[in-house]
Each structure stands twice: as structure tokens, then as C-alpha cells.
PALOLO-978314 format. One line per field, with one value per residue: x, y, z of N, C-alpha, C in turn. Coordinates in nm, 4 decimals, always signed. Layout:
N
n.px [X;...]
n.py [Y;...]
n.pz [Z;...]
ca.px [X;...]
ca.py [Y;...]
ca.pz [Z;...]
c.px [X;...]
c.py [Y;...]
c.pz [Z;...]
This chain:
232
n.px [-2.2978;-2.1884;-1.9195;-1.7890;-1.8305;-1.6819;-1.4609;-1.3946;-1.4184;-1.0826;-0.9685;-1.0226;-0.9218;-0.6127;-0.5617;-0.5641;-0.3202;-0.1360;+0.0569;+0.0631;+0.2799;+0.3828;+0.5094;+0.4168;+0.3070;+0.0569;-0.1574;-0.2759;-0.5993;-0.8989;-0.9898;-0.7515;-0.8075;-1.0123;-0.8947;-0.7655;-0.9523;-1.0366;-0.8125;-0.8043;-1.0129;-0.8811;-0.6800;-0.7688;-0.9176;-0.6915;-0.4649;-0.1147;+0.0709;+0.2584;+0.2481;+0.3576;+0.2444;+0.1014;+0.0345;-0.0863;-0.3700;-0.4164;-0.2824;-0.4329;-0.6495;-0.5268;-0.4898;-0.7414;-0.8493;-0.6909;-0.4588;-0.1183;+0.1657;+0.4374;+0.7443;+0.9673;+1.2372;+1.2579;+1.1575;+1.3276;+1.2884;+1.0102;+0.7622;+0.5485;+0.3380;+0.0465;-0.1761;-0.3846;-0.4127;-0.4194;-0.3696;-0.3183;-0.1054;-0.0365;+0.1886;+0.2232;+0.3431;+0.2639;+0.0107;+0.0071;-0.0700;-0.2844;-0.4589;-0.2924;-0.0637;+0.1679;+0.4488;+0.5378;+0.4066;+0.5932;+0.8024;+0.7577;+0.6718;+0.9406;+1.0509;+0.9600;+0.9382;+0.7386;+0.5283;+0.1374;-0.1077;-0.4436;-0.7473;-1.0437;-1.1708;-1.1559;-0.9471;-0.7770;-0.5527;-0.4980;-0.2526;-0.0642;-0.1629;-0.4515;-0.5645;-0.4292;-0.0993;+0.0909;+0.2878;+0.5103;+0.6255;+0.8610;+0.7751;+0.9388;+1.0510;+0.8359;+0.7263;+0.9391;+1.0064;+0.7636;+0.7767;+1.0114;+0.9313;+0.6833;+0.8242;+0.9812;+0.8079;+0.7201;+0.9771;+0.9301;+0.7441;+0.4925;+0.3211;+0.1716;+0.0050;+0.0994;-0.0446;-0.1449;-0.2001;-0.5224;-0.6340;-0.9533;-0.9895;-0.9477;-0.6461;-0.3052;-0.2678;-0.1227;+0.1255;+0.1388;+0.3991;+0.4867;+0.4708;+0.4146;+0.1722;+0.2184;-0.0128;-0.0244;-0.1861;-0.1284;-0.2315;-0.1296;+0.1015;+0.3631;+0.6463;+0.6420;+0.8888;+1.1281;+1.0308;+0.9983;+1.2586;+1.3647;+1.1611;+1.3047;+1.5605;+1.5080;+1.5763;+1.4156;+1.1720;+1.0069;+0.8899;+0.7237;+0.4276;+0.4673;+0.5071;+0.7206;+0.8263;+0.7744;+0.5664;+0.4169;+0.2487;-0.1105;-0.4748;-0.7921;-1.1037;-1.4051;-1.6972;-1.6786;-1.5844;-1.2940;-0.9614;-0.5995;-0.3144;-0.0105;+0.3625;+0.5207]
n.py [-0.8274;-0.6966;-0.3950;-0.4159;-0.7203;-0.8422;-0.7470;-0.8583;-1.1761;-1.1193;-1.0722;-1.3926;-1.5370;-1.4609;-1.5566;-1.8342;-1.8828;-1.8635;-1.9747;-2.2313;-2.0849;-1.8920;-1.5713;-1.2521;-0.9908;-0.7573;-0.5692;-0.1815;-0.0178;-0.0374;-0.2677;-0.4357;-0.4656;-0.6659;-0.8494;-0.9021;-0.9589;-1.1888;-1.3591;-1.3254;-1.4633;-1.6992;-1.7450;-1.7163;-1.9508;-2.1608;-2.1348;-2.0569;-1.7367;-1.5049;-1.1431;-0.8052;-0.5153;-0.2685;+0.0105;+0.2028;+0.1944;-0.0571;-0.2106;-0.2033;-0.3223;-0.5388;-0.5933;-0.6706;-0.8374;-1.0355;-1.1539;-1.2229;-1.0273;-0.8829;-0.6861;-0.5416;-0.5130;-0.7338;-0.9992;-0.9197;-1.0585;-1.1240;-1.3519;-1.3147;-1.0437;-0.8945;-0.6910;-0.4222;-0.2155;+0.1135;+0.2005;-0.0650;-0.1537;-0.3312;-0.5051;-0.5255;-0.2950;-0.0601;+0.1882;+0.3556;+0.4611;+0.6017;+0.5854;+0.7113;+0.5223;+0.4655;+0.4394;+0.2478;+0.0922;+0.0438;-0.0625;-0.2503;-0.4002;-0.5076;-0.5698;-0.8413;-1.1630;-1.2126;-1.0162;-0.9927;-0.8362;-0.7452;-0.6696;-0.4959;-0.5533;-0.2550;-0.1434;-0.1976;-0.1003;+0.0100;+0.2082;+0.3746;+0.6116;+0.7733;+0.8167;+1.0450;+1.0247;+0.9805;+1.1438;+1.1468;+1.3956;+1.5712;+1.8475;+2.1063;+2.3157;+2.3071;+2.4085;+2.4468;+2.1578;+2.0229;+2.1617;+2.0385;+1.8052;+1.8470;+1.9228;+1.6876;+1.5080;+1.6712;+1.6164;+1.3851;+1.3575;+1.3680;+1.5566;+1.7616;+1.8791;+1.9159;+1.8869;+1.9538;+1.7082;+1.7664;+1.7239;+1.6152;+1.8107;+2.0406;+2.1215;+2.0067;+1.6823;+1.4354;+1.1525;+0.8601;+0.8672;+1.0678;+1.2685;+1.4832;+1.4652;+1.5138;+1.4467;+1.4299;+1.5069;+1.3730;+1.2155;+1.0551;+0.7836;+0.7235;+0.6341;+0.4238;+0.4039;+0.5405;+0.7755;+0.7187;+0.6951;+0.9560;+1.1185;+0.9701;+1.1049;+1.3302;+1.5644;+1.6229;+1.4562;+1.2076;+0.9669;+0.7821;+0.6838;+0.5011;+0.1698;-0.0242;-0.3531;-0.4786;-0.6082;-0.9409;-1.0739;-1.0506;-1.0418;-1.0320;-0.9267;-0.9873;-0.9272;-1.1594;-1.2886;-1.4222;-1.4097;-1.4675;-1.3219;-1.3082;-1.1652;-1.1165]
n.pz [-0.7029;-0.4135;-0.3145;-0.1045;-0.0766;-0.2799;-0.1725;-0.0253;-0.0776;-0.2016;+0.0267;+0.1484;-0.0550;-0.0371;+0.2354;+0.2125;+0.1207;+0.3537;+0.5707;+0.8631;+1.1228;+0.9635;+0.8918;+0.9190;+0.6693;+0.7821;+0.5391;+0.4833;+0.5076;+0.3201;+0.2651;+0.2958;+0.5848;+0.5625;+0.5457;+0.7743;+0.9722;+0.8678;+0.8767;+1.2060;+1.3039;+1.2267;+1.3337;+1.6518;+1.6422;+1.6232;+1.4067;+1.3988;+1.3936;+1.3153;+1.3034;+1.1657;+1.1744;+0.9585;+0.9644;+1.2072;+1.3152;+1.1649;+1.3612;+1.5496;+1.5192;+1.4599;+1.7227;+1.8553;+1.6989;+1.7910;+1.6893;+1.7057;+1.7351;+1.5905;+1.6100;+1.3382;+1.3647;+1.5637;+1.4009;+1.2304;+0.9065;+0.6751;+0.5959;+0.4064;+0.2925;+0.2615;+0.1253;+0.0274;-0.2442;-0.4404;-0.7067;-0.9946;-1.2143;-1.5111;-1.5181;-1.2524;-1.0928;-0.8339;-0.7484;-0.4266;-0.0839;-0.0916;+0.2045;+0.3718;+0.4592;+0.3953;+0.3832;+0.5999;+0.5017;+0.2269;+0.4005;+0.4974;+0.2810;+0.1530;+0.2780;+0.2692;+0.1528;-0.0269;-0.1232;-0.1430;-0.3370;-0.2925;-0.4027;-0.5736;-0.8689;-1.0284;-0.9862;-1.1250;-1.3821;-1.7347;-1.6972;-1.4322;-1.2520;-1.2896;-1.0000;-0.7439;-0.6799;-0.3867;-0.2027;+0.0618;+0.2910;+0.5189;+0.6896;+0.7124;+0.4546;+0.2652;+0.0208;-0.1330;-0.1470;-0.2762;-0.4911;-0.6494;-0.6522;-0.8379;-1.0650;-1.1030;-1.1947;-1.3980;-1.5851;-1.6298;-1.8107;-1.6761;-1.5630;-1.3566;-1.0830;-0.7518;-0.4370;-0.1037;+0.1510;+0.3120;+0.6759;+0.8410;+1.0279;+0.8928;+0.8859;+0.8136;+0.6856;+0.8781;+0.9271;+1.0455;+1.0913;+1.1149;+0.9353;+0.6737;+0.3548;+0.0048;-0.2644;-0.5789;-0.8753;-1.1561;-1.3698;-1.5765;-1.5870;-1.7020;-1.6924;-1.4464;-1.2946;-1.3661;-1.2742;-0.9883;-0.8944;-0.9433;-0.7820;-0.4921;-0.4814;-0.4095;-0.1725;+0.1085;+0.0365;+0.2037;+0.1659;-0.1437;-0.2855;-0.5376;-0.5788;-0.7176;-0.8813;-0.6355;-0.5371;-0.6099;-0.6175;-0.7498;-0.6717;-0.7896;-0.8079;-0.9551;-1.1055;-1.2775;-1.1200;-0.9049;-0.9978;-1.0415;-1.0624;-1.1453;-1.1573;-1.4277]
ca.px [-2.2269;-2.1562;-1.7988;-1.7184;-1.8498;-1.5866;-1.2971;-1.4034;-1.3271;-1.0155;-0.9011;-1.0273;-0.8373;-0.5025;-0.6115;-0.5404;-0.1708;-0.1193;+0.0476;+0.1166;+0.4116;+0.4046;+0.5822;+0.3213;+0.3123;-0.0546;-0.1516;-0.3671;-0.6824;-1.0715;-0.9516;-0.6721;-0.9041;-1.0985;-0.8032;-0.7444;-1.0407;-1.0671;-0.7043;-0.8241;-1.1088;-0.8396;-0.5591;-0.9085;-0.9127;-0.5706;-0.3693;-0.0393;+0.1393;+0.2910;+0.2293;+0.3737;+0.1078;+0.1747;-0.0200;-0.1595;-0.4989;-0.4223;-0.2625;-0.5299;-0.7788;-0.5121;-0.5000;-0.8766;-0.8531;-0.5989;-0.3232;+0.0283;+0.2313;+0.5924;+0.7966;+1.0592;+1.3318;+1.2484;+1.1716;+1.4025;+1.2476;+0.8951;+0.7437;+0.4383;+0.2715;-0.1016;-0.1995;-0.3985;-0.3560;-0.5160;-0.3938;-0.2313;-0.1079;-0.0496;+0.3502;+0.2105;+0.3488;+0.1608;-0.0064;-0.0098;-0.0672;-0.4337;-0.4836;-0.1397;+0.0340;+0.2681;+0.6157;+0.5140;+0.3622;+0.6693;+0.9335;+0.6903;+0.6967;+1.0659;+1.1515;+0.8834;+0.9899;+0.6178;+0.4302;+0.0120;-0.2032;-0.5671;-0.8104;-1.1821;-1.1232;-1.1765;-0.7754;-0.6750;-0.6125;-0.3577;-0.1264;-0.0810;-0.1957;-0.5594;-0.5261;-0.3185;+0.0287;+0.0923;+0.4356;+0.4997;+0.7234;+0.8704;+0.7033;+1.0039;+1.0469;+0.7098;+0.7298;+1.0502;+0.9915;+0.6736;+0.8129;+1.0750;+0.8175;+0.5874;+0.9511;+1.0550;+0.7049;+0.7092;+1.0471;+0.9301;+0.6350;+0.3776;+0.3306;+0.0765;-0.0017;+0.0919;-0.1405;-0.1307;-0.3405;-0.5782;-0.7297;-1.0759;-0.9801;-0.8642;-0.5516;-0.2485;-0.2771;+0.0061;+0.1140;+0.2204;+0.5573;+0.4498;+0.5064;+0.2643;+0.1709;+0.1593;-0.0759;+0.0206;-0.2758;-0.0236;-0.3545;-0.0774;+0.2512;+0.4144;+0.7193;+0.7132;+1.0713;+1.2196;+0.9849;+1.0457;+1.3885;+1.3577;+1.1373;+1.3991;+1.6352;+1.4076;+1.5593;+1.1991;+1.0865;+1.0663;+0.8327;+0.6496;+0.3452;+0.5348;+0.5742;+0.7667;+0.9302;+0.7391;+0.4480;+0.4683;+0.0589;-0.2162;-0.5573;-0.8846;-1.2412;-1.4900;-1.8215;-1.6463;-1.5284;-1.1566;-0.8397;-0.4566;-0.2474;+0.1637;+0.4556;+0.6403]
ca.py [-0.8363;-0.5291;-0.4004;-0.4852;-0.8619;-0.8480;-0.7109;-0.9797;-1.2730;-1.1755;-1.1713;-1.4948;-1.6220;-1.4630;-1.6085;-1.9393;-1.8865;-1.8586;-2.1346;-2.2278;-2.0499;-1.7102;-1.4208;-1.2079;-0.8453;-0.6811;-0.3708;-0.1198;-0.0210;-0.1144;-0.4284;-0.5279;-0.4614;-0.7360;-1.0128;-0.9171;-0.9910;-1.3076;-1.3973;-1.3079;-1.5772;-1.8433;-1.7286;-1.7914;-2.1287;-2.2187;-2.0990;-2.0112;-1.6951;-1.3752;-1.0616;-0.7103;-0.4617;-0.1454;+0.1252;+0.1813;+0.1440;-0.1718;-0.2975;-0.2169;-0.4056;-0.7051;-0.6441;-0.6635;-0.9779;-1.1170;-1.1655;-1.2262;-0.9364;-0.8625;-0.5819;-0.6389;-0.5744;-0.8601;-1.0416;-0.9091;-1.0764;-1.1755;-1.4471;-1.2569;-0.9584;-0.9118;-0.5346;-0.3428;-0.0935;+0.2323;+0.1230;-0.1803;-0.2069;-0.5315;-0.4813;-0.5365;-0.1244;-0.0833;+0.2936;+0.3007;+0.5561;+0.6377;+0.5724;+0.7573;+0.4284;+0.4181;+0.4523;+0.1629;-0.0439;-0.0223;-0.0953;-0.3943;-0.5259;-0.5179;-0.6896;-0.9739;-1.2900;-1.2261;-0.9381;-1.0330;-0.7399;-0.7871;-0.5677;-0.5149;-0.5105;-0.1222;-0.0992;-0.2739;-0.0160;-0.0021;+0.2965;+0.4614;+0.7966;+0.8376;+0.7960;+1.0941;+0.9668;+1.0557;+1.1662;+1.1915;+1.4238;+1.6608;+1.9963;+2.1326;+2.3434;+2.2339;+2.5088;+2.3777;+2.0108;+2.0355;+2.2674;+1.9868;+1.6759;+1.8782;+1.9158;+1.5494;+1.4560;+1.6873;+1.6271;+1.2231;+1.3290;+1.3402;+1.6644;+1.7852;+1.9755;+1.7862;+1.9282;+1.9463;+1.6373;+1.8335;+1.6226;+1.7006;+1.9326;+2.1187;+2.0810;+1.8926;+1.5332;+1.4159;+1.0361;+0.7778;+0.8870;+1.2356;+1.3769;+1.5259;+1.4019;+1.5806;+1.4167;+1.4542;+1.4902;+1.3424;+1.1712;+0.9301;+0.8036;+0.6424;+0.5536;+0.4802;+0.3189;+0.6770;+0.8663;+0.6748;+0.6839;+1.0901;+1.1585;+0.9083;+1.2203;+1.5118;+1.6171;+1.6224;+1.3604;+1.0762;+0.8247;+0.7878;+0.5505;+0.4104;+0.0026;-0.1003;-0.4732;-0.5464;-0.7093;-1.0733;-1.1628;-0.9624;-1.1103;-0.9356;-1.0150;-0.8691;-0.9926;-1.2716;-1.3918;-1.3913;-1.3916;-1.4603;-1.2608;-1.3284;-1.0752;-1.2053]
ca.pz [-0.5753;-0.4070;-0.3346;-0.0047;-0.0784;-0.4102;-0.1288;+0.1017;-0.1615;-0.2473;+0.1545;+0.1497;-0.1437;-0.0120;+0.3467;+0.1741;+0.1368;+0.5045;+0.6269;+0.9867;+1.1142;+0.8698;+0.9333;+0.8364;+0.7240;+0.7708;+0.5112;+0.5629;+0.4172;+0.3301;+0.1537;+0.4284;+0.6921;+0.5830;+0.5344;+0.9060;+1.0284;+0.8607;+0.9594;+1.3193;+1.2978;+1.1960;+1.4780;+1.7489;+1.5299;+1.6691;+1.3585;+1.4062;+1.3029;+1.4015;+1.2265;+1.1605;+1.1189;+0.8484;+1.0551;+1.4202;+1.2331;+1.1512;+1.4818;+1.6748;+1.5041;+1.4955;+1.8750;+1.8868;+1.6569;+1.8688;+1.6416;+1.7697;+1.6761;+1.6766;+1.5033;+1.2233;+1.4603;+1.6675;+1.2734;+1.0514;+0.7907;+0.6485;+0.4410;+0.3008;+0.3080;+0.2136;+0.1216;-0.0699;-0.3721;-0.5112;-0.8533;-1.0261;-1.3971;-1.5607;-1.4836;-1.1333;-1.0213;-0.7907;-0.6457;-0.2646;+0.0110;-0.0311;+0.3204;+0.4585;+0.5510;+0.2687;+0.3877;+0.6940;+0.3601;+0.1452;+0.4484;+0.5748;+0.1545;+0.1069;+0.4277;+0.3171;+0.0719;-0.1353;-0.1296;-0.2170;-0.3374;-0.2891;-0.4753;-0.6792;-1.0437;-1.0512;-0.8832;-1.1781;-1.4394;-1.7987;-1.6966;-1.3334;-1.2398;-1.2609;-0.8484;-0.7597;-0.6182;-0.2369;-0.1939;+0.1852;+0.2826;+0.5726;+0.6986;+0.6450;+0.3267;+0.1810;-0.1202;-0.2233;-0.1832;-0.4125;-0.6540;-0.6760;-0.7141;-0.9485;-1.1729;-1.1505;-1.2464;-1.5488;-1.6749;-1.6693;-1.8715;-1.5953;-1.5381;-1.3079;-0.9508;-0.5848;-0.3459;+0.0023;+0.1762;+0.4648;+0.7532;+0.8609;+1.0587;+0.8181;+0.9562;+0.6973;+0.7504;+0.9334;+0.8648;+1.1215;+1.0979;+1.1716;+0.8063;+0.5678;+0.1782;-0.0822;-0.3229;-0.7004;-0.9675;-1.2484;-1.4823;-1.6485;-1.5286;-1.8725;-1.6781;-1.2933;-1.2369;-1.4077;-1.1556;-0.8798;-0.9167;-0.9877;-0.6494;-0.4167;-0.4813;-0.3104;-0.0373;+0.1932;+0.0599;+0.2745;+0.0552;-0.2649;-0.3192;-0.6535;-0.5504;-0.8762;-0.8288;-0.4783;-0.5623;-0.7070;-0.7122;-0.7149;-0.6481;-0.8037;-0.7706;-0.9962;-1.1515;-1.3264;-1.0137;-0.8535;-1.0634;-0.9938;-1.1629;-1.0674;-1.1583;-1.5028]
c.px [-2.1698;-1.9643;-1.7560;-1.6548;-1.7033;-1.4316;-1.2706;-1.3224;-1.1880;-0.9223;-0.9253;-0.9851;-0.6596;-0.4775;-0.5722;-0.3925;-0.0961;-0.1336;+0.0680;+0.2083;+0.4625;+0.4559;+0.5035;+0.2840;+0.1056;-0.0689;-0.2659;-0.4477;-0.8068;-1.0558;-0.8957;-0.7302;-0.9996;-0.9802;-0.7797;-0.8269;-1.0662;-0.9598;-0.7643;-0.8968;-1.0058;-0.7245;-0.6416;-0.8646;-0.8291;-0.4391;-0.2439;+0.0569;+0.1845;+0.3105;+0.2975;+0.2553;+0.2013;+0.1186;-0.0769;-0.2809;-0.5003;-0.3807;-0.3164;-0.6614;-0.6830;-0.4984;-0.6514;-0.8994;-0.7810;-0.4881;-0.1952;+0.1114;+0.3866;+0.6594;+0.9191;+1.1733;+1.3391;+1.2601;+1.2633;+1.3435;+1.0820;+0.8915;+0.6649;+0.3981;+0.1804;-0.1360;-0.3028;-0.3192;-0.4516;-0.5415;-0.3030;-0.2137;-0.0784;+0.1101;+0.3489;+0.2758;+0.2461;+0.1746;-0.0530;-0.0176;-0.2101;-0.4669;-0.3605;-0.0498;+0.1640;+0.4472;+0.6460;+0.5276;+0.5019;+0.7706;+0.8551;+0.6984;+0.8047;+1.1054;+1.0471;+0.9295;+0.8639;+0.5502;+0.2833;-0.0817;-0.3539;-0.6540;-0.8960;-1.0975;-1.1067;-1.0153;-0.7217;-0.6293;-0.4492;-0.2379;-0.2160;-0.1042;-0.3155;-0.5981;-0.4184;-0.1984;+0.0850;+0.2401;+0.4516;+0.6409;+0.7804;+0.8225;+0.7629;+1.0174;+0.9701;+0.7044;+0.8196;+1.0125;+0.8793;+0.7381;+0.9509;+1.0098;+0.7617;+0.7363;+0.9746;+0.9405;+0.6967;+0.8378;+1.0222;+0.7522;+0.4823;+0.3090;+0.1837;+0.1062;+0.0277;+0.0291;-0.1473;-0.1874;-0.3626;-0.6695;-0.8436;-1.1071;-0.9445;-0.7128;-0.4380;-0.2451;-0.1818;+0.0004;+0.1410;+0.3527;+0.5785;+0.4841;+0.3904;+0.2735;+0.1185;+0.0904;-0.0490;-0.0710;-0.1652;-0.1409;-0.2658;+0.0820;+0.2882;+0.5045;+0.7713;+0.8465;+1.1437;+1.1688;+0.9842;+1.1616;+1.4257;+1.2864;+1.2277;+1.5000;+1.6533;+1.4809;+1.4726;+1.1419;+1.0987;+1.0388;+0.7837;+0.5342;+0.3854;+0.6020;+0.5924;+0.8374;+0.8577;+0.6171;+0.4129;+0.3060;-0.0251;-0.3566;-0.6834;-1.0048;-1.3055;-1.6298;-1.7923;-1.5927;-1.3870;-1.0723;-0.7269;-0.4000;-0.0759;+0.2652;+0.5352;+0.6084]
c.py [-0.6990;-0.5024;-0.4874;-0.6507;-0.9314;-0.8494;-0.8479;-1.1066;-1.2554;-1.2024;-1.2700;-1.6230;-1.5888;-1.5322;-1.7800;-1.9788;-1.8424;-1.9704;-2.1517;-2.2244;-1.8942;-1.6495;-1.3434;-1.0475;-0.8212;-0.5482;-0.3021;-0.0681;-0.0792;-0.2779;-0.5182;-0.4983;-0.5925;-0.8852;-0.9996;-0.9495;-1.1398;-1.4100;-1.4196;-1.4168;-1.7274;-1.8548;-1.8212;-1.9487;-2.2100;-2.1926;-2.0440;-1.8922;-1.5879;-1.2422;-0.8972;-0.6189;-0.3331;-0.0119;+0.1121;+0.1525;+0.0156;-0.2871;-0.2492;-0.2968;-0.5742;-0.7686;-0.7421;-0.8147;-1.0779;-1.1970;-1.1178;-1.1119;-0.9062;-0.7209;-0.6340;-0.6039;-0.6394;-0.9794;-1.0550;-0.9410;-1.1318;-1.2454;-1.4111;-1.1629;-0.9453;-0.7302;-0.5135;-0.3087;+0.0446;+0.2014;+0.0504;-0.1998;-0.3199;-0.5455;-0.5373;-0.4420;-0.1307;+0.1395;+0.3501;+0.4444;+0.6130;+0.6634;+0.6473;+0.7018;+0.4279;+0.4429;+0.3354;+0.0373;-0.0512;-0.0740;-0.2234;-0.5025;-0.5473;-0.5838;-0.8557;-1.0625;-1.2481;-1.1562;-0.9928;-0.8998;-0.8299;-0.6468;-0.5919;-0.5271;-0.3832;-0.0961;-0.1225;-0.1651;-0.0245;+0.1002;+0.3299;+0.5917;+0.8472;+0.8784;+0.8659;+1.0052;+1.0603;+1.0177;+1.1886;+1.2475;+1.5314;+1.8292;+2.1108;+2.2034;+2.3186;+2.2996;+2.4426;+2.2288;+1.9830;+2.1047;+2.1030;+1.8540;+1.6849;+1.8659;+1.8028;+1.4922;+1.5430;+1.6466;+1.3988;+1.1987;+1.3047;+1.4795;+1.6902;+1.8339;+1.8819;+1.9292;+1.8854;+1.8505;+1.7074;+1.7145;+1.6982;+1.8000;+2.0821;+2.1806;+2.0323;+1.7611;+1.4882;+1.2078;+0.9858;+0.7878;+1.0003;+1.3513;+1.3897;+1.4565;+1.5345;+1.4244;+1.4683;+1.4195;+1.4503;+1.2558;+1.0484;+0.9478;+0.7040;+0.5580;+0.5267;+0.4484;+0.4899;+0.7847;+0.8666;+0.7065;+0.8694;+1.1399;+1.0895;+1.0271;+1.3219;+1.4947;+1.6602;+1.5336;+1.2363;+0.9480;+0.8167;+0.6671;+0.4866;+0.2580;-0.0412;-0.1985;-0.4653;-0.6341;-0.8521;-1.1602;-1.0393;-1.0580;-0.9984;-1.0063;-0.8812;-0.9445;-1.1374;-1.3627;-1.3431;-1.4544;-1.3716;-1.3800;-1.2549;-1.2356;-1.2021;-1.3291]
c.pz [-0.5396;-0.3804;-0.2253;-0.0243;-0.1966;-0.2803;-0.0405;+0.0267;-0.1632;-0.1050;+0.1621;+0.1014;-0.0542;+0.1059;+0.3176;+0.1823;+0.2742;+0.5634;+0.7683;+1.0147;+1.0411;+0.9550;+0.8246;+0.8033;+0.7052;+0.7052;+0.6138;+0.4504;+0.4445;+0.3120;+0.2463;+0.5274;+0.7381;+0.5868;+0.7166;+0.9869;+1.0163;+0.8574;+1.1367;+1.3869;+1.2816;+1.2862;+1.6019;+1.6944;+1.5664;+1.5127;+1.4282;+1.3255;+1.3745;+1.3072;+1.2931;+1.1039;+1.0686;+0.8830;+1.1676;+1.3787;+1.2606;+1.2720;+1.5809;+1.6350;+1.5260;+1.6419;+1.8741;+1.8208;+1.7343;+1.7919;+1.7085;+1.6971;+1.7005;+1.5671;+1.4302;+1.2720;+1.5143;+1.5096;+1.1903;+0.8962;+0.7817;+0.5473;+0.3495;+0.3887;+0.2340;+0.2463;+0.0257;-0.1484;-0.3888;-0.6233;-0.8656;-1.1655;-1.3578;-1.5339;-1.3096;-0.9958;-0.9719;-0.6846;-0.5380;-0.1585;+0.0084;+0.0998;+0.4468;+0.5098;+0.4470;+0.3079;+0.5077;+0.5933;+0.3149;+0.2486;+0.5310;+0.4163;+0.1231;+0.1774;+0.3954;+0.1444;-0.0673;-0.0566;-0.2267;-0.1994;-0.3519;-0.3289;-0.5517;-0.7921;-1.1181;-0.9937;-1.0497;-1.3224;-1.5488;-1.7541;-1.5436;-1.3722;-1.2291;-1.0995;-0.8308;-0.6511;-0.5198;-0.2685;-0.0196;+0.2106;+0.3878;+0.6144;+0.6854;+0.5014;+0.2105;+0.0435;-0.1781;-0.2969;-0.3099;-0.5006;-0.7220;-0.6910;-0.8323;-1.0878;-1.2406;-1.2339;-1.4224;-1.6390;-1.7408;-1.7892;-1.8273;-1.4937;-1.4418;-1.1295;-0.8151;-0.4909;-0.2123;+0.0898;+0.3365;+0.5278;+0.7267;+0.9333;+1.0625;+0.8585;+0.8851;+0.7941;+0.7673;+0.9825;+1.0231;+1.1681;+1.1556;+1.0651;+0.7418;+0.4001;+0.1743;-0.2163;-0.4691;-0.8067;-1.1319;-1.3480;-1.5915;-1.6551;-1.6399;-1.8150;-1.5062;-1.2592;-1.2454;-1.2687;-1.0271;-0.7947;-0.8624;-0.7927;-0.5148;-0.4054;-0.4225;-0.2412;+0.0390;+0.1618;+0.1466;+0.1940;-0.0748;-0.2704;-0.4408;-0.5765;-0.6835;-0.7644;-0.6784;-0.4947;-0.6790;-0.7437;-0.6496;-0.7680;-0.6379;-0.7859;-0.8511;-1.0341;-1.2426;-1.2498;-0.9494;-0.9619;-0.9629;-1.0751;-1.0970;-1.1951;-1.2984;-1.5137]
């Protein structure tokens, strides 16, 4: 089965826990791309729900799907959110921003009751870090701010280079928010809570892709099929 068909399943499993009525956050991504689509099909259907989307990406395809949308000032709160990952230990940390949404993602999973990752079996991995870790962070004092990431990361034992992320227009890639990532080649994060904790500090930084404590199921699909896997 190829990948997509693997990403497809597990929107289809999380697609299950969508009841009529949700308050619903939308990620962003290859993976959540596809739960939105096949949300979109069950809205048409006469489902009921109303969704926050986690990048303009993503709420323009739920326009296009025709999902009801509202923002989490009008909300306040959510019942689930359905996202991607980059990577996922068995702790259910989860490493997020691949795609540049990550500071939309974590303030759409904290405001929601149950965060659901959806992901191949290749996400799923024993220690973070092989997937460098996007730091997003002001244009502002960019020398500093890295010199002060690359620090926190070595004094937590994770030592390694954050690197600038360039669009394609060679250009720095500038987020949703209108800030840049730095990207952090760190090859093995022993302890994210300490590092987490440690980059929250920066002055410049605005986000970190480290989701410790937000994600309560994660839902894989690999050649053996789909798997639950729940937090604790």
C-alpha cells in the first residue's frame, strides 16, 4: 500500500470520532489534508460541525470543502483537534512544524479537550530529533536568537546547528504569523520537556515544534494495518 493510501486510513479512522456538533480544530499538512477532505464529504452529507482551521492552507481547502468555520474567539474552546506530526515517540511528544504552521497548531491543540495525531508508521520513531525541530522565531536579532537555541539545545544534551529555513525563492520562509524558523539539526532529543521549557525563555522566539502533554491518541497505519495508541 503506498503512502498516501496508509495517510488516507488513518483520516478515516480519526473521521470516526467526529460526532455531530464538534468544535473542531483542522491541522495542517499531507496527512491533515486528507482528514479534511474526507470531513468535507461528510459536512455535504449533512454532518454537523464547525471547525477552526491551523493555517490559510488549510482554510482554504476547508472553504473549498465547505466546512463551517469559525475562529477561537468566537469558540473559545474545542472538543478535538485532528493533526499531523513529523515525529511521535511512544510518550506521545510529539515534533511539529514541518510544514510552518506550528505556532497556529499548538494554540488550536491547547484550546481543544483531545488532541488526535494521525500519521504512517515511519512518524512513529523511539527518541525525537532525527526530524530537525523548527523553532519559529522573529527577524529581529536572528544571530543572537540562534546562538541562544543552538546553547539551550546543547546544554540539554542535544547539541547541534539551527539553520535558517529558505523559501523557494530563496528568500527566508516567512510563517503565517509573518516570522521565520529556524530549523534545528539536533539528531536526538533525550529530554524534550527540559528543552522545551529551555527554548520558551528565548527572547525571539515565538514557538517551538516540541508538543509534550498535547496529544492524547495517535493513530498510525502501516502494513499491519491501523493502530490506536492513547497517552498513559
Amino acid at each position: 500500500m503506498d503512502l498516501e493510501a496508509l495517510k488516507r486510513q488513518t483520516a478515516a479512522r480519526a473521521l470516526e470520532m467526529v460526532a455531530p456538533g464538534t468544535r473542531l480544530g483542522l491541522g495542517t499538512g499531507s496527512t491533515a489534508r486528507h482528514f479534511v477532505e474526507l470531513l468535507g464529504a461528510r459536512v455535504r452529507a449533512g454532518l454537523s460541525v464547525t471547525a477552526v482551521p491551523t493555517s490559510e492552507t488549510t482554510r482554504l481547502q476547508a472553504v473549498q470543502e465547505q466546512i463551517p468555520l469559525a475562529t477561537l474567539d468566537e469558540l473559545t474552546a474545542l472538543d478535538l483537534t485532528v493533526d499531523g506530526a513529523d515525529e511521535i515517540a511512544p510518550d506521545l511528544t510529539l515534533i511539529k512544524g514541518g510544514g510552518g504552521a506550528l505556532l497556529r497548531e499548538k494554540i488550536v491543540a491547547a484550546a481543544s479537550t483531545r488532541m488526535v495525531v494521525i500519521a504512517d508508521e515511519s512518524k512513529w520513531v523511539p527518541v525525537l530529533g532525527r526530524f530537525p525541530l523548527p523553532v519559529e522565531v522573529i527577524s529581529f536579532g536572528l544571530s543572537a536568537t540562534r546562538r541562544a537555541v543552538e546553547a539551550a539545545a546543547r546544554d540539554c544534551g542535544a547539541a547541534g546547528p539551527a539553520r535558517l529555513r529558505m523559501a523557494k525563492d530563496g528568500h527566508p520562509f516567512v510563517t503565517d504569523g509573518g516570522h521565520w524558523l529556524l530549523d534545528a539539526a539536533l539528531e536526538r532529543i533525550a529530554d524534550p520537556e527540559s528543552l522545551a521549557i529551555r527554548l520558551n525563555a528565548i527572547p525571539g522566539v515565538v514557538e517551538h515544534g516540541l508538543f509534550v502533554g498535547l496529544a492524547s491518541t495517535v493513530i498510525l497505519a502501516g502494513s499491519g494495518g491501523v493502530r490506536v495508541v492513547e497517552r498513559g
